[in-house]
C-alpha positions as CSV (number, residue, x, y, z in Angstrom):
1,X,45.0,81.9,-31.3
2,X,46.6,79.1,-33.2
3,X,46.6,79.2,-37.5
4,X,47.5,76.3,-39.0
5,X,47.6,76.6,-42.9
6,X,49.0,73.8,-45.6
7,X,48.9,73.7,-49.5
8,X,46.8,71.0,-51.4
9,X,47.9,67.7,-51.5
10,X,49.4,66.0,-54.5
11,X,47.1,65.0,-57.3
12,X,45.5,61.6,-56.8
13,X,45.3,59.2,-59.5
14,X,44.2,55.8,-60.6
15,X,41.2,54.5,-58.6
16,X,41.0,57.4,-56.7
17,X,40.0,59.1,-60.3
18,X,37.4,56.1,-60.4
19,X,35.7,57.1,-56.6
20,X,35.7,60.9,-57.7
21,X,33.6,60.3,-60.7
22,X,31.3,57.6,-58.8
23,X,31.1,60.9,-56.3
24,X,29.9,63.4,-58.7
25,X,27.5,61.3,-60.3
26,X,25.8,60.5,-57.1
27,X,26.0,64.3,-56.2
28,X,24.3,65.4,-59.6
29,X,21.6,62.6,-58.6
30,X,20.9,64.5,-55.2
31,X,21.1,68.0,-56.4
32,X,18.7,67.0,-59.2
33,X,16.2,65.8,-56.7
34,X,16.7,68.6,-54.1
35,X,16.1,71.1,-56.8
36,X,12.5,69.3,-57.6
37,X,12.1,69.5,-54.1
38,X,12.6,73.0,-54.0
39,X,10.6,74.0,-56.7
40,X,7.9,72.5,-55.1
41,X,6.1,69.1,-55.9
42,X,2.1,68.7,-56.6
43,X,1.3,65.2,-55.4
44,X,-1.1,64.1,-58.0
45,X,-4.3,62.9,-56.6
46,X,-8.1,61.7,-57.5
47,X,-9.3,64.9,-56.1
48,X,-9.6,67.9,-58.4
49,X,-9.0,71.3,-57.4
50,X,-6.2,73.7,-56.3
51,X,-3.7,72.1,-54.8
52,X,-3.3,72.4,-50.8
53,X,-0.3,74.6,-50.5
54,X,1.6,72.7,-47.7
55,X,4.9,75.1,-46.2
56,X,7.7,74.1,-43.7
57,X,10.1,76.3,-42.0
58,X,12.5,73.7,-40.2
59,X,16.1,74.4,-38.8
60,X,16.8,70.7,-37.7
61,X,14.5,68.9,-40.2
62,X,11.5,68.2,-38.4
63,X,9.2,70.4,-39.1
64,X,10.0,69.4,-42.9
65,X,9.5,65.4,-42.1
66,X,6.0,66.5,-40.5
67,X,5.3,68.4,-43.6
68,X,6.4,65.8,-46.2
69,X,4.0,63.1,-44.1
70,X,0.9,65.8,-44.4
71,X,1.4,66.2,-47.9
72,X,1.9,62.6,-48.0
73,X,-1.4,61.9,-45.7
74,X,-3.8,64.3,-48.0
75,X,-2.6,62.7,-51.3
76,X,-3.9,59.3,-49.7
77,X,-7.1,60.9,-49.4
78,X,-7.4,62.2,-52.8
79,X,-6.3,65.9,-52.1
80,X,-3.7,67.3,-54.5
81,X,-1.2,69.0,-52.4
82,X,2.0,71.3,-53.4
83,X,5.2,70.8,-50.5
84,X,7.3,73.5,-50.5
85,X,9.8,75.2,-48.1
86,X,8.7,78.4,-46.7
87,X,11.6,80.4,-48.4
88,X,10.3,79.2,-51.7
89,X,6.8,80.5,-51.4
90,X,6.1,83.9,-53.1
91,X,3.1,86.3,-52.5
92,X,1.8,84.8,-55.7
93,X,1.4,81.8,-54.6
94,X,-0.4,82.9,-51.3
95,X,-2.3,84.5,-53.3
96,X,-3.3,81.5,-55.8
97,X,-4.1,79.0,-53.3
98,X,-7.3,78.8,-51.6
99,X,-5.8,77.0,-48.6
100,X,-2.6,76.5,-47.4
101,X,-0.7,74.7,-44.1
102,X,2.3,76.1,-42.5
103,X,4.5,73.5,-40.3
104,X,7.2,75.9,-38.8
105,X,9.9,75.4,-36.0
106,X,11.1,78.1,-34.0
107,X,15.2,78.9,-33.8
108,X,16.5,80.3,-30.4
109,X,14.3,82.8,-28.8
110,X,11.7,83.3,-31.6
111,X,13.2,83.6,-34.2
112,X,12.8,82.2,-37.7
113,X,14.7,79.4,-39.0
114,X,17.4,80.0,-41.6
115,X,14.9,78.4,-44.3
116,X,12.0,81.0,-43.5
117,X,14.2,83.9,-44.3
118,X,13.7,85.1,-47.7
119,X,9.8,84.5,-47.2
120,X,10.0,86.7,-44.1
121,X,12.1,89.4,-45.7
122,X,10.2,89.9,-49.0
123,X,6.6,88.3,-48.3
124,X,5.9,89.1,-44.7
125,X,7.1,93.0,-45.5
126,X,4.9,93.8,-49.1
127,X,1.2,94.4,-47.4
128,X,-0.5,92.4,-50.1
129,X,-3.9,91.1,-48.8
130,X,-5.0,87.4,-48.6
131,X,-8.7,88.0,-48.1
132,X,-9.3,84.6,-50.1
133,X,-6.8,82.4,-48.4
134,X,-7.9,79.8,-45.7
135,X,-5.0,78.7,-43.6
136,X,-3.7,76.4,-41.0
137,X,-0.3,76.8,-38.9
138,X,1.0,74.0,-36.8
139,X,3.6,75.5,-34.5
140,X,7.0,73.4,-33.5
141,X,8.7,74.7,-30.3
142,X,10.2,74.0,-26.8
143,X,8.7,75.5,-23.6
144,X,12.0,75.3,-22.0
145,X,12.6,78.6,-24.1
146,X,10.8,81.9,-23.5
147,X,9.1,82.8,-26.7
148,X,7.7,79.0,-27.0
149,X,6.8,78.3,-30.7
150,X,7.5,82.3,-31.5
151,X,7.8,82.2,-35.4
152,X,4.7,80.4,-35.8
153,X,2.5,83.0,-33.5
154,X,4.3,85.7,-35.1
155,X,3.3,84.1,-38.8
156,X,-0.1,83.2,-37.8
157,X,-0.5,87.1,-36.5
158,X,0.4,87.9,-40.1
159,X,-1.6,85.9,-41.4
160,X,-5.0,87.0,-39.8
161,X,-3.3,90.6,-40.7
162,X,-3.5,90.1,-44.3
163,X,-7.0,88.8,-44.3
164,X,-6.8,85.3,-44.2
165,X,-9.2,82.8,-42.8
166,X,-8.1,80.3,-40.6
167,X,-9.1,77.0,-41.1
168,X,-8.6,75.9,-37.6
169,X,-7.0,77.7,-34.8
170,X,-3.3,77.2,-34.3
171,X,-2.1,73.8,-32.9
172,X,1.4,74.4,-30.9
173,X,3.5,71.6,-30.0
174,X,6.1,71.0,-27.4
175,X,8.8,69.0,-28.3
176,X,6.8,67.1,-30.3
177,X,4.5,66.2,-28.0
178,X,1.9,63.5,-29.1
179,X,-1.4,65.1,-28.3
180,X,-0.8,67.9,-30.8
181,X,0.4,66.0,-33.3
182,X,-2.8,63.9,-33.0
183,X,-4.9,66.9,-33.0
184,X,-2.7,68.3,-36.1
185,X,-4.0,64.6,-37.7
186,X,-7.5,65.5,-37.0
187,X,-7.9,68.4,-38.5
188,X,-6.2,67.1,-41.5
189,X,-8.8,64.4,-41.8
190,X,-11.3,67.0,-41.5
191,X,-9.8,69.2,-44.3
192,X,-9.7,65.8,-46.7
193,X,-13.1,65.0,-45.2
194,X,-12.0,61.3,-44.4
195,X,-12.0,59.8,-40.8
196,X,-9.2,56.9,-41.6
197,X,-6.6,58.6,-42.7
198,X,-3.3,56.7,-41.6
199,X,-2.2,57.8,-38.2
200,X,0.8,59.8,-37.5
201,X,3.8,58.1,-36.8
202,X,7.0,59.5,-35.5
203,X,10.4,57.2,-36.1
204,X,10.4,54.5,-34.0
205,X,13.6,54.1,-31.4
206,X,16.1,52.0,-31.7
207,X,18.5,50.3,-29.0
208,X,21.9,51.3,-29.7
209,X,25.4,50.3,-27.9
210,X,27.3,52.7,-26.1
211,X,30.8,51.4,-27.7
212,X,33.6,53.4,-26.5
213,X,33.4,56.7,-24.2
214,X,36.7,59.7,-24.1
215,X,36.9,62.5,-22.1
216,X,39.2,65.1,-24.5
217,X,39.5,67.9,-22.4
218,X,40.8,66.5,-18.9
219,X,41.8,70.1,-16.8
220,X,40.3,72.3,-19.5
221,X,38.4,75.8,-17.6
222,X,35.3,74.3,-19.7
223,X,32.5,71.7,-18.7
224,X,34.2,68.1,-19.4
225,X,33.4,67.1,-23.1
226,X,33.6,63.7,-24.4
227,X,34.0,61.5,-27.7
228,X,31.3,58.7,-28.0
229,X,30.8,55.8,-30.5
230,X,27.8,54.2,-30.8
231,X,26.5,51.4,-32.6
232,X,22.8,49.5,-33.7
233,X,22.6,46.8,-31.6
234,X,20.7,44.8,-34.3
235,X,24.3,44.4,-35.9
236,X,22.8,46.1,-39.0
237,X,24.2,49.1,-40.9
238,X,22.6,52.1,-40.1
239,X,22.3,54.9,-42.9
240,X,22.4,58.8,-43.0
241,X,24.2,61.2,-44.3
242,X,26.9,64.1,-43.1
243,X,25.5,67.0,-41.3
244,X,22.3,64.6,-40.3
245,X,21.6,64.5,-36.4
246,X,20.1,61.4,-33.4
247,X,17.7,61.9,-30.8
248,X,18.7,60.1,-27.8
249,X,15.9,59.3,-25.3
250,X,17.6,59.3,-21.7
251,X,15.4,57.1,-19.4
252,X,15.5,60.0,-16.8
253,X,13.3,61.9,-19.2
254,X,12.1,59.5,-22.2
255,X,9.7,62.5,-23.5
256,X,11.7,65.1,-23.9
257,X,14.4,63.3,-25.9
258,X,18.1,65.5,-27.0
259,X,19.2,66.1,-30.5
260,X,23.0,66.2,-31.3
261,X,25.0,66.5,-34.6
262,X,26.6,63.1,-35.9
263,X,30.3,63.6,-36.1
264,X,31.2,60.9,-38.2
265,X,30.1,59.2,-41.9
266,X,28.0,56.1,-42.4
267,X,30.7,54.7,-43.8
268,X,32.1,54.7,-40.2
269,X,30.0,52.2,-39.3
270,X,29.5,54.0,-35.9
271,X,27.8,57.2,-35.2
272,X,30.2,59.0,-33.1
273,X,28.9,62.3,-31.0
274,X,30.7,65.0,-29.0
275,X,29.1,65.9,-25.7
276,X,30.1,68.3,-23.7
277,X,28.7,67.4,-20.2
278,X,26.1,69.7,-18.6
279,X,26.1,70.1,-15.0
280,X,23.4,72.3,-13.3
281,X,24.5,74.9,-10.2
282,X,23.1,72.6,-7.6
283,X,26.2,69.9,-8.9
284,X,23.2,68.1,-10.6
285,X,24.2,66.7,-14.3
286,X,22.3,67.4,-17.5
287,X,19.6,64.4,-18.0
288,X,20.8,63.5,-21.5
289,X,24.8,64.5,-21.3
290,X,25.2,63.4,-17.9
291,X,23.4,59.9,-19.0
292,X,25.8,59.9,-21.8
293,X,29.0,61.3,-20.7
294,X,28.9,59.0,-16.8
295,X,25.9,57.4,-15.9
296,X,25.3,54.8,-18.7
297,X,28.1,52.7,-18.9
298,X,30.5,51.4,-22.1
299,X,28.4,48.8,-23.7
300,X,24.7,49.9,-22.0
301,X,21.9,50.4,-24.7
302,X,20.9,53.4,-26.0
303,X,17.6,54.6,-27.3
304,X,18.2,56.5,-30.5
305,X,17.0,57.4,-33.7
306,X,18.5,58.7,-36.8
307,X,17.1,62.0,-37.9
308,X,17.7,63.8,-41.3
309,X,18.6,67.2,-41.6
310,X,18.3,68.2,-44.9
311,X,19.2,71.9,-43.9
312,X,22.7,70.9,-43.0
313,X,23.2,68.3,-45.5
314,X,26.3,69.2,-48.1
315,X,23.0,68.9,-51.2
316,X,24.1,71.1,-53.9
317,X,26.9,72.2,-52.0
318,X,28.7,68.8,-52.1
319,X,31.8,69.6,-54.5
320,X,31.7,73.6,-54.0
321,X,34.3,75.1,-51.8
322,X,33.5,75.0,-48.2
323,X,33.9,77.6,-45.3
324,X,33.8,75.7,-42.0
325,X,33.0,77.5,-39.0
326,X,32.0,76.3,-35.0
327,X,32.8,76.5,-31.8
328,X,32.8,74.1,-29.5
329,X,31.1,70.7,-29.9
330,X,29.9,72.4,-32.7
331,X,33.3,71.0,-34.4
332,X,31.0,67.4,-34.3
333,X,28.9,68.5,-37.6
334,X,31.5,69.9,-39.1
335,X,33.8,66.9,-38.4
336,X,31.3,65.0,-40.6
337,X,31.6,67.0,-43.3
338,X,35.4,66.7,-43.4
339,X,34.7,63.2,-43.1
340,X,32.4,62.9,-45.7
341,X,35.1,64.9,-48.2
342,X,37.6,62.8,-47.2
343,X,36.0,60.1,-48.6
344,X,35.2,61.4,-51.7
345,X,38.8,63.0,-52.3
346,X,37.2,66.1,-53.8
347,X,36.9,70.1,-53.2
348,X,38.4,72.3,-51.0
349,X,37.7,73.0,-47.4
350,X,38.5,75.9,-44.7
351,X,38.2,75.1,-41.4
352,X,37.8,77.7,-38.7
353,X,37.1,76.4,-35.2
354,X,37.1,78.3,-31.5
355,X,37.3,77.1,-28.2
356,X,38.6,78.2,-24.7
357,X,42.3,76.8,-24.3
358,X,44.9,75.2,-26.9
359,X,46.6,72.9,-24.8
360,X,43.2,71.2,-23.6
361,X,40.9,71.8,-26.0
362,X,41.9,71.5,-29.0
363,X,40.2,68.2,-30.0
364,X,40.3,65.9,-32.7
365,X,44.0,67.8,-33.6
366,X,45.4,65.0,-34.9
367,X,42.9,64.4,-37.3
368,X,42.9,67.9,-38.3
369,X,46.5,68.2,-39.1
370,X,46.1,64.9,-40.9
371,X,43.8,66.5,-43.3
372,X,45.7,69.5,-43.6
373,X,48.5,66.9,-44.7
374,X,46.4,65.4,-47.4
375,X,45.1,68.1,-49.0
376,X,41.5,67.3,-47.3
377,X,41.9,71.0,-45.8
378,X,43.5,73.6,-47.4
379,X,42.9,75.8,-44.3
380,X,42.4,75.5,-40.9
381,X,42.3,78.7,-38.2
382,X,42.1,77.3,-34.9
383,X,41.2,80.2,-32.3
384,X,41.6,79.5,-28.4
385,X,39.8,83.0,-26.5
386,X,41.3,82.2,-24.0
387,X,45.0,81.7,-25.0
388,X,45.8,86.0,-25.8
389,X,45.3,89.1,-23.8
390,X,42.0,90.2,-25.4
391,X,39.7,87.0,-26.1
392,X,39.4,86.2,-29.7
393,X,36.5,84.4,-31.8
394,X,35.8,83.0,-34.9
395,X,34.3,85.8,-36.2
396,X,37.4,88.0,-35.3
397,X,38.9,85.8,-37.4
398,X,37.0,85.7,-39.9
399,X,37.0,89.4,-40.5
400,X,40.9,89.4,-39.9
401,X,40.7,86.9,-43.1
402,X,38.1,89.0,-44.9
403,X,40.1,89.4,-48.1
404,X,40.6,85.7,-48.4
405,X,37.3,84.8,-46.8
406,X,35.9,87.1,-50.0
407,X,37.9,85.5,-52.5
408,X,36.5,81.3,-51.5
409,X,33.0,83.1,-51.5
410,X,33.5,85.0,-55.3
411,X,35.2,81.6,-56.2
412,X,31.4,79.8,-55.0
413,X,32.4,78.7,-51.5
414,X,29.4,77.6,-49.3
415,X,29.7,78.6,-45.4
416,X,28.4,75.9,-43.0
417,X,28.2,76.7,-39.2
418,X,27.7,74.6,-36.2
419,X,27.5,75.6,-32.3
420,X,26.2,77.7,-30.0
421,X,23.4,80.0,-31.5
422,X,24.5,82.6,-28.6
423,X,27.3,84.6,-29.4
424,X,28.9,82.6,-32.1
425,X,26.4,82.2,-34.5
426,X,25.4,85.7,-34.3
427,X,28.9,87.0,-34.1
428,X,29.7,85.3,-37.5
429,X,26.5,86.2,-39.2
430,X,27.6,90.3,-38.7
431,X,31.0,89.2,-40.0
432,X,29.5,87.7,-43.0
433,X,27.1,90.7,-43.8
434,X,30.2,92.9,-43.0
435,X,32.4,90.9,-45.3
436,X,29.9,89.8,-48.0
437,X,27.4,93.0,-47.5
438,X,23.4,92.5,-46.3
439,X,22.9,91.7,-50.1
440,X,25.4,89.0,-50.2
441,X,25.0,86.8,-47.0
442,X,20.7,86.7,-48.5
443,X,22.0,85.8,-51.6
444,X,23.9,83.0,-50.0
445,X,21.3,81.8,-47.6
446,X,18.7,81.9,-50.8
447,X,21.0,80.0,-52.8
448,X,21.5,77.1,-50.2
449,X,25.6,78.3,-49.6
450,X,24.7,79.5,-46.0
451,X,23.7,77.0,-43.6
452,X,23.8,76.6,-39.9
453,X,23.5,74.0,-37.2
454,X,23.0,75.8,-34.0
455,X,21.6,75.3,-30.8
């Protein structure tokens, strides 16, 4: 285990003063309009009535992008229609609609996402009845995983538990595939009694340009991971914002396309992505990693979109202390982040990152000791398992550190996590609730300081 701390950097002055202020300006802009979206917006509409409750449980945004286009598609047709996320509903407001539409993903092995939460912990548990509810669920999973689309069956269960009516029975989709969404369209059109509502579209792809390639990790124990830097090839600046993710359609297997965390800022000009190269027992590679990390070569186009991730986002959190924590090519989202508050020269950040072996895997450690230089990091705990005696973690360290990780939280530090959902993730969650106390990490998740990009 490696533990690399500096002080602040020097105070910055002149123009930097002038970026800072442009920064926290634009961030009270976006908080403002997160917290509308939060609170839940009534699309006015021609129709009369009570408005459609529309809900989304996402963990990497999509479920929320299909949820803002239905209540985008019903107020077209004249049907009010109130968006909120699922964590934001209460049992009063099940209990005021008379229909409602769940769009919810599914994280890991059927669980719910991080957003579905509080709804799950204090709506899902109080045995009020629904008996005048009509509802609809549309079900986001992956069949590659065992309990395919599990949160939505378990939610749609619960629902006919309480007395609720379905509207229509549940649509599931794999990997969202087209015939579900279009069946998710028609009963939509049914519900706002219209046959030409506008069809579903899904972002269109883009040809990209595989710029420059780097293996990182040459003679590491782990599978071969690689820096990439890709461009639009339409020589136009693409937009999005840290902690966002791409889809990348490899032509092995263009419907089933891979999702990875951006690594780098708009501002960039490049989206750059760290891939860790899958290789299957028989010696076959991964379809997407292996197309990216060997078979595509430097300068082949790329298809790939752009995909928000408002879950990950910094939002609110954007000058608040931050408690950085991933393993592996989880470091990529976090890397953005860093990025992103280098840039705007403001707020403190802790960095605590694992892999396998210092002296191969270690990436981006130039970078990192840079921003411990400037004052970018305050922190940064760098923990190799395989480097001591007895394997150590992130969340060992984080639990040696619980006094101090205690003190960033009390001073309203936000905790943003990135890798494997296996192990890690859940190994830093029960450091947390030790640390912070069941109570505290809820409070934190409910309050938008908890966040997690995991896979």
């Amino acid at each position: 285990m490696s533990v690399f701390e500096w002080g602040s950097a020097a105070a910055r002055q002149g123009a930097a003063a002038a970026v800072v202020l442009f920064w926290l300006l634009l961030c009270i802009s976006i908080a403002r309009a997160q917290r509308r979206a939060r609170q839940g917006v009534v699309q006015a509409a021609a129709g009369s009535g009570v408005p459609v409750l529309v809900a989304y449980a996402s963990q990497t945004g999509f479920a929320e992008q299909v949820a803002r286009q239905t209540a985008d598609l019903l107020h077209t047709a004249g049907v009010p229609s109130r968006l909120l996320a699922l964590s934001s509903v209460t049992a009063d407001d099940l209990a005021a609609a008379e229909r409602a539409l769940f769009i919810v993903s599914t994280c890991g092995e059927g669980d719910p996402p991080d957003n579905a939460a509080a709804f799950v912990r204090r709506v899902m548990t109080d045995g009020r009845t629904l008996p005048n509810l009509h509802h609809g669920v549309l079900a986001l999973g992956d069949s590659e995983y065992r309990h395919f689309c599990g949160f939505g069956r378990s939610l749609d269960g619960w629902l006919a538990g309480t007395g609720a009516s379905p509207l229509f029975e549940r649509i599931e989709v794999d990997n969202a595939n087209e015939a579900a969404m279009a069946e998710w369209h028609h009963r939509l059109s049914h519900l706002a009694g219209t046959s030409d509502l506008p069809d579903w579209q899904a972002p269109a792809w883009e040809p990209w340009r595989l710029l420059a390639r780097e293996h990182l990790n040459p003679g590491s124990a782990g599978g071969p991971t690689f820096h990439l830097e890709l461009a639009p090839s339409s020589g136009v600046a693409a937009d999005w914002r840290s902690g966002d993710l791409v889809q990348v359609r490899a032509p092995a297997d263009p419907s089933r396309p891979r999702e990875y965390s951006i690594a780098s800022i708009a501002a960039d000009g490049r989206v750059h992505l760290l891939v860790r190269q899958e290789r299957h027992p028989d010696g076959s590679l991964g379809v997407a990693s292996g197309w990216l990390t060997e078979q595509a070569e430097v300068g082949a186009s790329i298809d790939l979109r752009l995909r928000p991730h408002a879950n990950f986002q910094l939002g609110d959190n954007a000058t608040r202390p931050l408690i950085l924590v991933g393993n592996g090519t989880g470091l990529a989202g976090l890397r953005g982040h860093l990025r992103a508050r280098a840039a705007a020269g403001a707020g403190r950040c802790w960095l605590v990152f694992g892999e396998r072996q210092g002296a191969f895997d270690a990436y981006y450690r130039d970078e990192i000791e840079g921003w411990l230089s400037s004052g970018v990091l305050a922190r940064a705990d760098l923990v190799f398992s395989r480097d001591t005696p007895q394997k150590a973690y992130v969340q060992d360290r984080l639990r040696e550190a619980a006094a101090d990780v205690k003190a960033w939280l009390d001073d309203g530090a936000a905790v943003y996590v990135c890798g494997s959902l296996q192990g890690m993730a859940g190994g830093v969650d029960a450091a947390l609730t030790e640390i912070a106390g069941a109570d505290g990490v809820a409070r934190l998740m409910d309050g938008g300081r908890y966040r997690r990009d995991v896979y």
